[in-house]
VEXDREN-2710 file (C-alpha; in Angstrom, 1 decimal):
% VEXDREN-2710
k/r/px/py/pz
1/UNK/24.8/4.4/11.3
2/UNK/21.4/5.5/13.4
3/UNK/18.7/5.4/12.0
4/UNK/20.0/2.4/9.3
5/UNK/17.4/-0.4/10.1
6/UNK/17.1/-4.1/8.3
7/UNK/14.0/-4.3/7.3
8/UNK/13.0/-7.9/6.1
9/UNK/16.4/-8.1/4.2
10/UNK/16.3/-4.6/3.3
11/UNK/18.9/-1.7/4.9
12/UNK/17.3/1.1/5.0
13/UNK/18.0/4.4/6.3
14/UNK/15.2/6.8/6.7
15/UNK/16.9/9.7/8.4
16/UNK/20.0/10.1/6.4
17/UNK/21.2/12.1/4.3
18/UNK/19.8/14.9/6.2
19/UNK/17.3/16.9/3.8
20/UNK/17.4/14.2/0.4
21/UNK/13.9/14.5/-0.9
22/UNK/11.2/11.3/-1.3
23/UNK/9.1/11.0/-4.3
24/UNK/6.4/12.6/-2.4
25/UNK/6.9/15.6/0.2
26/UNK/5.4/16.2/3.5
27/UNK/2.6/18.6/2.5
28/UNK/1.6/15.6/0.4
29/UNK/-1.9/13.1/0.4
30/UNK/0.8/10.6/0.0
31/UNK/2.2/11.1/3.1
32/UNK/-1.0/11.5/5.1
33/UNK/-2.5/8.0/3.9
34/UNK/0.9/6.0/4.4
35/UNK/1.3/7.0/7.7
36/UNK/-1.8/5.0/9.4
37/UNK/-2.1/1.5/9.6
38/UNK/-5.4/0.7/9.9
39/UNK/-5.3/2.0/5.9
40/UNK/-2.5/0.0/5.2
41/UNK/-4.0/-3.1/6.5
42/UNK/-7.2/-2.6/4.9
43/UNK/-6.3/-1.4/1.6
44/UNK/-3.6/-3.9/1.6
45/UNK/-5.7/-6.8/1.8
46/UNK/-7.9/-5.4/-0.9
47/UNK/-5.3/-5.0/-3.1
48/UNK/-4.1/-8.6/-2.6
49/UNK/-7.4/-9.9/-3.3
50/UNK/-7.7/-7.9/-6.5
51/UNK/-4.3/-8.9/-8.0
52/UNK/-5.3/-12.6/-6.8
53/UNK/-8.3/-12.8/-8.7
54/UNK/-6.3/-12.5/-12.0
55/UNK/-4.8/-16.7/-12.2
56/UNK/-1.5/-14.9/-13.7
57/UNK/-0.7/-13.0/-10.6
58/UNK/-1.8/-15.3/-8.6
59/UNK/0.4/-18.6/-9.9
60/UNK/3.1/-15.8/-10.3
61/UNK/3.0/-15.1/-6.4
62/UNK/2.3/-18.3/-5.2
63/UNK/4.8/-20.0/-7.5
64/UNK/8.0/-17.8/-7.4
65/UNK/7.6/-16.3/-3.6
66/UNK/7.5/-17.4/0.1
67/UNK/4.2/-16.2/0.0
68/UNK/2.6/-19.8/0.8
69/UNK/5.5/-20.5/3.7
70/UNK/5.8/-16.8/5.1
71/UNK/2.8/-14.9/3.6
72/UNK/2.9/-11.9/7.0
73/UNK/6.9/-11.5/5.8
74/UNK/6.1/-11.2/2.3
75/UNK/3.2/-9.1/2.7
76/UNK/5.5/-6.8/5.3
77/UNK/8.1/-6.8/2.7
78/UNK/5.5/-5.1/0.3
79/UNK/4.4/-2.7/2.9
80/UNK/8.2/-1.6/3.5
81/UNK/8.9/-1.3/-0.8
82/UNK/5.6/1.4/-0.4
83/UNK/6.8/2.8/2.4
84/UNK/9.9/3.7/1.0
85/UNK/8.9/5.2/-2.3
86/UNK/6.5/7.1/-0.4
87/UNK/9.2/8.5/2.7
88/UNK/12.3/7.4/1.9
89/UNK/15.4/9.0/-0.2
90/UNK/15.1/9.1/-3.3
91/UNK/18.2/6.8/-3.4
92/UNK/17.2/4.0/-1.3
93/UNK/13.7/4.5/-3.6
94/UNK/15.5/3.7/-6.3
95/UNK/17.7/0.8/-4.8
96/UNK/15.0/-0.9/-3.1
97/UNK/12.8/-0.7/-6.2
98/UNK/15.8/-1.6/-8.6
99/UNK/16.5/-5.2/-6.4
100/UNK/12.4/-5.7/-6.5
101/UNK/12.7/-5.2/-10.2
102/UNK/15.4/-8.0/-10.5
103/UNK/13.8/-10.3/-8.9
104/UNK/10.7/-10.0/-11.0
105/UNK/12.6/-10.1/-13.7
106/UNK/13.4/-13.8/-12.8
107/UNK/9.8/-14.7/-12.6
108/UNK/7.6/-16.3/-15.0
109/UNK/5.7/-19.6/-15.8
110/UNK/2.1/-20.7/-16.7
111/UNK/-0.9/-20.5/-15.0
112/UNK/-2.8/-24.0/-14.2
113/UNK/-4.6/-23.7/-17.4
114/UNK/-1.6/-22.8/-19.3
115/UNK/-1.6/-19.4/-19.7
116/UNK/2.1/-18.2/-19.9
117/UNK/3.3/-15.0/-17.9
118/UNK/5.8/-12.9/-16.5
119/UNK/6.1/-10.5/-13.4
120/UNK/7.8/-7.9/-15.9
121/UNK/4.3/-7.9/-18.8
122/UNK/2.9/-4.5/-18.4
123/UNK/-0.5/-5.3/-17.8
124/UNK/0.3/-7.1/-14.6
125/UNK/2.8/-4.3/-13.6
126/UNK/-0.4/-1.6/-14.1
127/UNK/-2.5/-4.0/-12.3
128/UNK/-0.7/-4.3/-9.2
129/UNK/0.4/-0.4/-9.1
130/UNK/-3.3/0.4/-9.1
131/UNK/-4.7/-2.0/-6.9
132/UNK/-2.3/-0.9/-4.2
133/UNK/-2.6/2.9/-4.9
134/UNK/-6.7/2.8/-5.3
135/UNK/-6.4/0.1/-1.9
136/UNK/-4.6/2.6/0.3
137/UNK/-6.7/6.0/-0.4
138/UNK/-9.9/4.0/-0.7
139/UNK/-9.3/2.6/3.3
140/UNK/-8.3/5.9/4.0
141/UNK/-11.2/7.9/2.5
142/UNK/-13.7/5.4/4.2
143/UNK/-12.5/4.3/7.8
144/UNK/-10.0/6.8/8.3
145/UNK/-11.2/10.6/6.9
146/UNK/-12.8/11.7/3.9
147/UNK/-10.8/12.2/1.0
148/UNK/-11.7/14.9/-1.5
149/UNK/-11.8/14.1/-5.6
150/UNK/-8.8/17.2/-6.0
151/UNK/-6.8/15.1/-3.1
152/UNK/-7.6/12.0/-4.8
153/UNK/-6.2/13.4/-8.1
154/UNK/-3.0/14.6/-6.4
155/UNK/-2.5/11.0/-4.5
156/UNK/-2.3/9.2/-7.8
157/UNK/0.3/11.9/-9.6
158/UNK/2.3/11.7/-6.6
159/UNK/3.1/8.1/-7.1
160/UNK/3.4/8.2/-10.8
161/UNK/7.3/8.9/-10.7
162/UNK/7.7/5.8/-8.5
163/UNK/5.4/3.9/-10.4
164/UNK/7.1/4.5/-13.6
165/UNK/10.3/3.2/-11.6
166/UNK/9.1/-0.7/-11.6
167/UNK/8.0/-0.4/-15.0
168/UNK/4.6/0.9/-14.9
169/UNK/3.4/2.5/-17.9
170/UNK/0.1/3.5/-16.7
171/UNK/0.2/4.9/-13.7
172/UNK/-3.6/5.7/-12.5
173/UNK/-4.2/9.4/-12.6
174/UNK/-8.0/9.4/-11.3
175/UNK/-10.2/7.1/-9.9
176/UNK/-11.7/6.4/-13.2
177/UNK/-8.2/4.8/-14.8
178/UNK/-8.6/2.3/-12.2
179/UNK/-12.4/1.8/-13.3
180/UNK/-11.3/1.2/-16.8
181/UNK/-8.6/-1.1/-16.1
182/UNK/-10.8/-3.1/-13.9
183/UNK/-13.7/-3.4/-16.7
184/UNK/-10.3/-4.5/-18.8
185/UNK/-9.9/-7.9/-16.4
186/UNK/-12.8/-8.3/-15.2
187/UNK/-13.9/-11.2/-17.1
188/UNK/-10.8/-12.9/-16.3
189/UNK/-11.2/-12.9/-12.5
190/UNK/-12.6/-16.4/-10.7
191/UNK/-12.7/-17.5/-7.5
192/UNK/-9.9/-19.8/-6.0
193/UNK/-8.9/-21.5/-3.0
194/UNK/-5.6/-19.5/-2.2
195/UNK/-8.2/-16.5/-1.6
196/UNK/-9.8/-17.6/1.5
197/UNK/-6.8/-19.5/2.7
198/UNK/-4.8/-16.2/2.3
199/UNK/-8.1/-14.5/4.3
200/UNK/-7.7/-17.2/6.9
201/UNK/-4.3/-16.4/7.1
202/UNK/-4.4/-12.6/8.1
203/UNK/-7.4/-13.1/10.1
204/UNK/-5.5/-15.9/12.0
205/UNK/-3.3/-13.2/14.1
206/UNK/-0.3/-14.1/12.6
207/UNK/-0.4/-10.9/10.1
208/UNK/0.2/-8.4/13.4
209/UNK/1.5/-9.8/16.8
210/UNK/-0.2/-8.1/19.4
211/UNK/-3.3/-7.2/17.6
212/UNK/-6.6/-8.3/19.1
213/UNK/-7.9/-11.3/17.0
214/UNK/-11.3/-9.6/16.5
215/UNK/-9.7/-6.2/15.1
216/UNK/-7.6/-8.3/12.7
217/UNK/-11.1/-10.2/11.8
218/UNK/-12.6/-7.1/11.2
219/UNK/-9.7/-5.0/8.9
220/UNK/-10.2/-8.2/6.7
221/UNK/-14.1/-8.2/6.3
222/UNK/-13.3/-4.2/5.8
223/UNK/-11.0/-5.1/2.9
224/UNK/-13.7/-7.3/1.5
225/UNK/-16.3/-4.2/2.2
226/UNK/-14.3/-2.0/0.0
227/UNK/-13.7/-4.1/-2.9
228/UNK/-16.2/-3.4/-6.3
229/UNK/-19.6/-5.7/-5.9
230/UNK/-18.8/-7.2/-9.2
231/UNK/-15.5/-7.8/-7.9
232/UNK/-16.6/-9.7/-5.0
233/UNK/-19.6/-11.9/-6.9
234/UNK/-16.5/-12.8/-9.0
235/UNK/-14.6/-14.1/-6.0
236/UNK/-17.7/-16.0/-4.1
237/UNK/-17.0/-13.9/-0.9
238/UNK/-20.2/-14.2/0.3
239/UNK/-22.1/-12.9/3.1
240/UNK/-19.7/-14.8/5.6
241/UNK/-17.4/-11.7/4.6
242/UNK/-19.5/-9.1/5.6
243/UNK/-18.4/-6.8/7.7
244/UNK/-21.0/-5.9/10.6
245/UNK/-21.8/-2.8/12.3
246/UNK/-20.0/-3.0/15.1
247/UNK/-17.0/-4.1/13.1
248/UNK/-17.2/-0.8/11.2
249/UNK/-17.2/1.2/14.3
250/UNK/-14.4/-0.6/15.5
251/UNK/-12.2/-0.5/12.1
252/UNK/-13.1/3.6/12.0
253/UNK/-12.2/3.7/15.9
254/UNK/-8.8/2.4/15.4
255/UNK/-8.2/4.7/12.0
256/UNK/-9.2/7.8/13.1
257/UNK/-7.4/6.8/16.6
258/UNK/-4.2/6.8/14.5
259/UNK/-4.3/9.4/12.9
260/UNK/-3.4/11.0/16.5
261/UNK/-0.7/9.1/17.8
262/UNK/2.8/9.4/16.7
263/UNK/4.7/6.2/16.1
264/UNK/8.3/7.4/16.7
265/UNK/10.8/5.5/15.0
266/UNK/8.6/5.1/12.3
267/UNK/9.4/5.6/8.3
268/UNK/6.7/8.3/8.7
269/UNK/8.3/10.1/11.8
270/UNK/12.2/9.7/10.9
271/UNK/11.2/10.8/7.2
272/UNK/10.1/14.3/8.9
273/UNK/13.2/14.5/11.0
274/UNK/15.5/14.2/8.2
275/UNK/13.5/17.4/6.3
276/UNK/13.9/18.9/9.5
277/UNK/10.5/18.6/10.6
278/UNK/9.6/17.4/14.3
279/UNK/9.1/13.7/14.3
280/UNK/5.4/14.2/15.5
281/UNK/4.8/16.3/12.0
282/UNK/1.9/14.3/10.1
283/UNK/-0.2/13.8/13.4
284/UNK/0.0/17.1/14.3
285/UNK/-3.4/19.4/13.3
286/UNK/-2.7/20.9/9.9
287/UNK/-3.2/24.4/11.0
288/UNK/0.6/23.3/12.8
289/UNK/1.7/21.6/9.8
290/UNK/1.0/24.5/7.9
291/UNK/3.2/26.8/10.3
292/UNK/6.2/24.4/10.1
293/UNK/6.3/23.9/6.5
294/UNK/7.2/27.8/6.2
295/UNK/10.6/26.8/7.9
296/UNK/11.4/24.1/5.5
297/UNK/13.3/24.7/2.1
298/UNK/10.6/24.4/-0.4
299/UNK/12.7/21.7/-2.6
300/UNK/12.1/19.3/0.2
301/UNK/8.4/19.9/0.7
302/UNK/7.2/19.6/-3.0
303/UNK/4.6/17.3/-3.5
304/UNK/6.7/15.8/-6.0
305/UNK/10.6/15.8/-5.4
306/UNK/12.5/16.2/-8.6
END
């Protein structure tokens, strides 16, 4: 069928059937942040960083995962799961999150200390739900555009539904849940070797083909930036992490350069298609957006597809 791609395992089909809703509409904050990489890389990294600082999470992915032998596919594979709950139908949403679910369910163990876990407790499921959700807007808000506290707000209720589909029961509904969930683990964070090797990893150039080894360097000293100071001291990424001027300029160059160019064929660009939206829709001045959205039945445009 065109537009059915493999992703990583995955068939998806972001284009078909014509007009099925997402979790999250095209007027949505959801849909704005998900669409530019230079977010997703940075607030990805973050995220990883903050679920590996909790020893659970961390013997959990290292452990059950190909994360140590293909850590760029698993972390891709991670990236395509958000990208469909964020763009695609809600019934490949629900498939794609229904096999992730089953294959957490098969994962548990004990940490190196002895500490027993499984990828289904609740706790780690809030954890890693809000480390990727507060990731994603917090690259966006600082290297890509400002994001305002109402859009904030919105962002997190968008992705409760999804959330709640892999078995979160916490979603984060402001920036402050995240705060208070963080104070929560906090103590139990330490530093660890698999941190800086997964660091050395994606700034390596093996995490994008094609990407210039110093851009790559600097989205990972960006992730580092963003992460909470206590955070950070808790890790030992010290000032060898830093991420210098002239790395900023280049990581905010690169965001705010994609939010103008359309990547056709994307999730982002066959997700508008299908709502019958131009494929150029989300990079497209929001005066525009505006204009188009008046064309499109309202059920597929809600913020929050029912």
């Amino acid at each position: 069928m065109l537009g059915m791609k493999s992703y990583l395992g995955w068939k998806i089909d972001f284009l078909h059937p014509a007009g099925e809703p997402a979790f999250a509409g095209p007027d949505s904050v959801s849909w704005r942040v998900f669409k530019n990489p230079i977010a997703l890389g940075v607030g990805g990294i973050a995220a990883v960083l903050l679920e590996f600082a909790d020893a659970r999470i961390r013997s959990g992915v290292w452990d059950h995962s190909t994360f140590k032998t293909d850590p760029v596919g698993r972390s891709r594979r991670t990236g395509i799961a958000a990208m469909v709950g964020v763009y695609g139908p809600q019934s490949a949403a629900r498939r794609v999150i229904q096999g992730v679910t089953n294959m957490h369910a098969k994962v548990s163990g004990t940490t190196p200390s002895g500490e027993a876990y499984r990828a289904l407790d609740v706790d780690l499921l809030d954890w890693v739900s809000a480390t990727a959700g507060w990731g994603f807007l917090t690259a966006y808000d600082r290297f890509v555009k400002p994001v305002s506290d109402a859009d904030k707000t919105r962002f997190y209720a968008e992705g409760d539904a999804v959330a709640r589909l892999y078995g979160v029961q916490h979603p984060l509904t402001c920036e402050a849940d995240f705060q208070a969930m963080l104070d929560t683990l906090l103590p139990r964070f330490e530093p660890h070797p698999i941190n800086t090797e997964f660091l050395d990893i994606m700034k390596s150039g093996r995490a994008a083909r094609g990407v210039p080894k110093g851009l790559q360097s600097a989205i990972v000293h960006a992730a580092v930036a963003i992460l909470p100071t206590d955070v950070r001291t808790r890790l030992e990424l010290g000032p060898e992490y830093d991420l210098s001027p002239r790395g900023e300029r280049a990581v905010g160059f690169m965001g705010a350069l994609a939010e103008k160019i359309p990547l056709p064929g994307s999730p982002p660009a066959q997700a508008a298609v299908r709502l019958g939206l131009p494929s150029t829709f989300l990079w497209k001045h929001a005066d525009a957006q505006a204009r188009l959205l008046k064309d499109v039945p309202r059920p597929a445009v809600a913020s929050i597809a029912t």
